[in-house]
DORO-109132 format. One record per atom (N, C-alpha, C): z, y, x; residue number from 1. Coordinates in steps of 0.1 Angstrom, whole numbers, plus 5000, padded with zeros to 4 digits. Atoms other than C-alpha are relative to their C-alpha. Layout:
Z	Y	X	NUM
...
***
This chain:
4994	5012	4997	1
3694	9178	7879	1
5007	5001	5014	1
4991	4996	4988	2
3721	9173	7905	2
5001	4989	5011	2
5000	5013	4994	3
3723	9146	7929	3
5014	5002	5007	3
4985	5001	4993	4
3762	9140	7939	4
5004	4991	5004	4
4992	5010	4997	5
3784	9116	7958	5
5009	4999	4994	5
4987	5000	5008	6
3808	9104	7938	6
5011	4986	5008	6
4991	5002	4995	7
3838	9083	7953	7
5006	4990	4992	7
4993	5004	5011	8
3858	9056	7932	8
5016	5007	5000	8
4988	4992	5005	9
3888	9073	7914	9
4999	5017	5009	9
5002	4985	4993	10
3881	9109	7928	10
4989	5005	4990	10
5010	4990	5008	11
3861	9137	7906	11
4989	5003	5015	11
5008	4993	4990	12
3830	9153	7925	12
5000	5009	5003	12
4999	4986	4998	13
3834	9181	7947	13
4985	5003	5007	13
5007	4995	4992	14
3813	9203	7968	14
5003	4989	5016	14
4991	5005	4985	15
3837	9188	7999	15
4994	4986	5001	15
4998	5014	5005	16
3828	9154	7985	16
4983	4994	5013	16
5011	5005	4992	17
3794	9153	8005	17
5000	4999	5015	17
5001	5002	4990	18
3804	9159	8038	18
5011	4986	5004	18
4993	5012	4997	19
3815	9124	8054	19
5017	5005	5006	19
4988	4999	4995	20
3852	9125	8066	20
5003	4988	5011	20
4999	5008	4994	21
3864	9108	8095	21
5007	4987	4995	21
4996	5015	5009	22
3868	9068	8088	22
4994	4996	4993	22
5006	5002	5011	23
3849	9071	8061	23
4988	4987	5003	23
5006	5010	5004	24
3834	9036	8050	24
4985	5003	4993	24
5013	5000	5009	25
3797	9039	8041	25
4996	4988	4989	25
5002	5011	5008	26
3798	9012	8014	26
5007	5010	4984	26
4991	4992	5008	27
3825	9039	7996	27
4990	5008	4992	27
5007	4988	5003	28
3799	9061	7994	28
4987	4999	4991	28
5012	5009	5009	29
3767	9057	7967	29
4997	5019	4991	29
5007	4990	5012	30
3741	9084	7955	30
5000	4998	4987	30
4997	5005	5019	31
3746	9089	7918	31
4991	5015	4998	31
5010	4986	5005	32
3719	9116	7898	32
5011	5003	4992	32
4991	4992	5013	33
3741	9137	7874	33
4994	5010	4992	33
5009	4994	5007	34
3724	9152	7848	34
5009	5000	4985	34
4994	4993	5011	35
3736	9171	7816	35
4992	4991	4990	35
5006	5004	5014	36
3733	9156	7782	36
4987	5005	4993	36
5017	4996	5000	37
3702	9178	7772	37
4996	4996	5009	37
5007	5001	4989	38
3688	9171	7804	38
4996	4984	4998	38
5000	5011	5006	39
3695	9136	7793	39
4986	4996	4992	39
5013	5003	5013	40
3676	9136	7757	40
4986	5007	5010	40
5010	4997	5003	41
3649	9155	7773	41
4990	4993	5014	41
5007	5007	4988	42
3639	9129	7804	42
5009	4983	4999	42
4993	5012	5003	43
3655	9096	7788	43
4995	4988	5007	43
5008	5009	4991	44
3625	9073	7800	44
4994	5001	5012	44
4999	4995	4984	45
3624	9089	7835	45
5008	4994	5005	45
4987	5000	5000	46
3658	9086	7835	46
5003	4981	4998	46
4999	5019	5003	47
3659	9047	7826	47
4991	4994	5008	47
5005	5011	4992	48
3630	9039	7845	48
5009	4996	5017	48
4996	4992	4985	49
3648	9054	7877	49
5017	4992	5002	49
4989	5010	5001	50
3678	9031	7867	50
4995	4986	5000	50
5005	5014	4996	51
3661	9000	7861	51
4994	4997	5014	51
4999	5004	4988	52
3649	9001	7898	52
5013	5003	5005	52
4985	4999	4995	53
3687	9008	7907	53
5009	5013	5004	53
4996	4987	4997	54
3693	9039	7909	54
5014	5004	4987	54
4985	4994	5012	55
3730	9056	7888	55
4995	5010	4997	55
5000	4987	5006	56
3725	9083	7865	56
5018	5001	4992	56
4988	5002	5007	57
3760	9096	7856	57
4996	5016	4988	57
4998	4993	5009	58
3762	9118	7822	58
5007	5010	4998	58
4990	4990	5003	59
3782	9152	7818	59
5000	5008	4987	59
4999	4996	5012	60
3792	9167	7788	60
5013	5010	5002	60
4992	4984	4999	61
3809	9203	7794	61
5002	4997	5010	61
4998	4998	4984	62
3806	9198	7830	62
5011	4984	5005	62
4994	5017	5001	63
3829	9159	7828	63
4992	4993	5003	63
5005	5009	4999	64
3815	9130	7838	64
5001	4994	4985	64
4993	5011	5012	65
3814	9112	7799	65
4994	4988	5001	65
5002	5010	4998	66
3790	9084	7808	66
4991	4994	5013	66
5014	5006	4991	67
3767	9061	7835	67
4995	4991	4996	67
5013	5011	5001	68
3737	9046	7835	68
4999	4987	5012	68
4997	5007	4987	69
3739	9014	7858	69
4982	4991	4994	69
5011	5007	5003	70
3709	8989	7860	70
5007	4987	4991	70
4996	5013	5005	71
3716	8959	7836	71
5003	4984	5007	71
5000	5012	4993	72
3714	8930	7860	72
4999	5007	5017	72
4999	4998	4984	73
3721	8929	7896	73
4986	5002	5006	73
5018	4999	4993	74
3697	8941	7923	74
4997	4987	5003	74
5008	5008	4995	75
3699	8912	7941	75
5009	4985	5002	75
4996	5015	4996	76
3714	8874	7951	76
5009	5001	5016	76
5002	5001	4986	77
3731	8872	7985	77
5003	4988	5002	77
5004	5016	4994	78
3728	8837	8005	78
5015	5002	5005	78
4984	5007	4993	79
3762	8819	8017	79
4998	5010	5012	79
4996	4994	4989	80
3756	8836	8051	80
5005	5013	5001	80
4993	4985	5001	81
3757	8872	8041	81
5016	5000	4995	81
4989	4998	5005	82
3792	8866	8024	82
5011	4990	5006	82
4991	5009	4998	83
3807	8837	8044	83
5009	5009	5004	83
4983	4992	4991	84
3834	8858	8067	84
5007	5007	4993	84
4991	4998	5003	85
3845	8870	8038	85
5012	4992	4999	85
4989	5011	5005	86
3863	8838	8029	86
5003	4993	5012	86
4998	5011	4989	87
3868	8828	8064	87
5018	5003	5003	87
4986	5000	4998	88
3906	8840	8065	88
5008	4993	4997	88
4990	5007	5005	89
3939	8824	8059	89
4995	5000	4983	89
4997	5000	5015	90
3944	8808	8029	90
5012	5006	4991	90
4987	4994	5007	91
3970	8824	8006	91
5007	4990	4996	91
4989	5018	5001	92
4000	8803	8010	92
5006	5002	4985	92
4993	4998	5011	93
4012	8819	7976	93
4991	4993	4986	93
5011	5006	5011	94
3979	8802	7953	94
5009	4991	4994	94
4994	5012	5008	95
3995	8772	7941	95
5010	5005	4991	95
4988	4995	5011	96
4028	8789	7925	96
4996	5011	4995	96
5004	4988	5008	97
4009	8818	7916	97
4987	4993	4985	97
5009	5007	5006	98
3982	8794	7902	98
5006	4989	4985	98
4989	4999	5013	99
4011	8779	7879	99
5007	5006	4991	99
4995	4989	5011	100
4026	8807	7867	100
4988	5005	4990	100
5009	4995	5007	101
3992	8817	7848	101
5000	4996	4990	101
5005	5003	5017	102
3983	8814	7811	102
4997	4988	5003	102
5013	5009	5003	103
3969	8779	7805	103
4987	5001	4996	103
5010	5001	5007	104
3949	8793	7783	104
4990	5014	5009	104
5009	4993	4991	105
3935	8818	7809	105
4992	4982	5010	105
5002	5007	4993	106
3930	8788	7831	106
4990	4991	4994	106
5008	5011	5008	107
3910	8766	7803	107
5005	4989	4997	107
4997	5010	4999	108
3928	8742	7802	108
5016	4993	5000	108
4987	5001	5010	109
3967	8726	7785	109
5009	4997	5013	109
4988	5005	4992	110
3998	8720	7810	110
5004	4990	4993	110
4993	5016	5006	111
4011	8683	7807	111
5015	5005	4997	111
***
């Protein structure tokens, strides 16, 4: 079993583990990688170790072909943890971008 950093849109290297300057620790996320036999032959290891939150990603001839994620979020966060995200300008462009959409994305018929 391998334990790798993997990156979004980026393959895993060797290089991949040492931080680079800048680098955002939120970017970054232990993932187990484990071979398809290695798979079949530690499935309920392997599941339980995901239901507490942990990624197992799948390789099939050395590829990533699939991951294991937990089914449901770890956890809830409270208004505080996430206010500042929404504390910036409003996007002056919502309204005419908010019209040009499907209705039927929207739910609901244009008069």
């Amino acid at each position: 079993m391998t334990v790798a950093t993997l990156r979004p849109g980026r393959p895993t290297t060797a290089a991949d583990d040492e931080p680079s300057s800048g680098q955002h620790e939120h970017y970054r996320r232990a993932v187990t990688v484990v071979g398809l036999p290695e798979l079949r032959r530690r499935a309920c290891d392997l599941v339980r170790r995901v239901e507490a939150g942990e990624e197992v990603t799948t390789t099939v001839g050395g590829r990533a072909a699939a991951r294991l994620v937990p089914a449901t979020a770890r956890s809830w966060r409270t208004w505080s943890d996430v206010e500042e995200l929404f504390s910036g300008p409003a996007d002056p462009t919502w309204e005419r971008d908010h019209d040009l959409a499907d209705p039927e994305l929207l739910g609901r018929v244009r008069p």
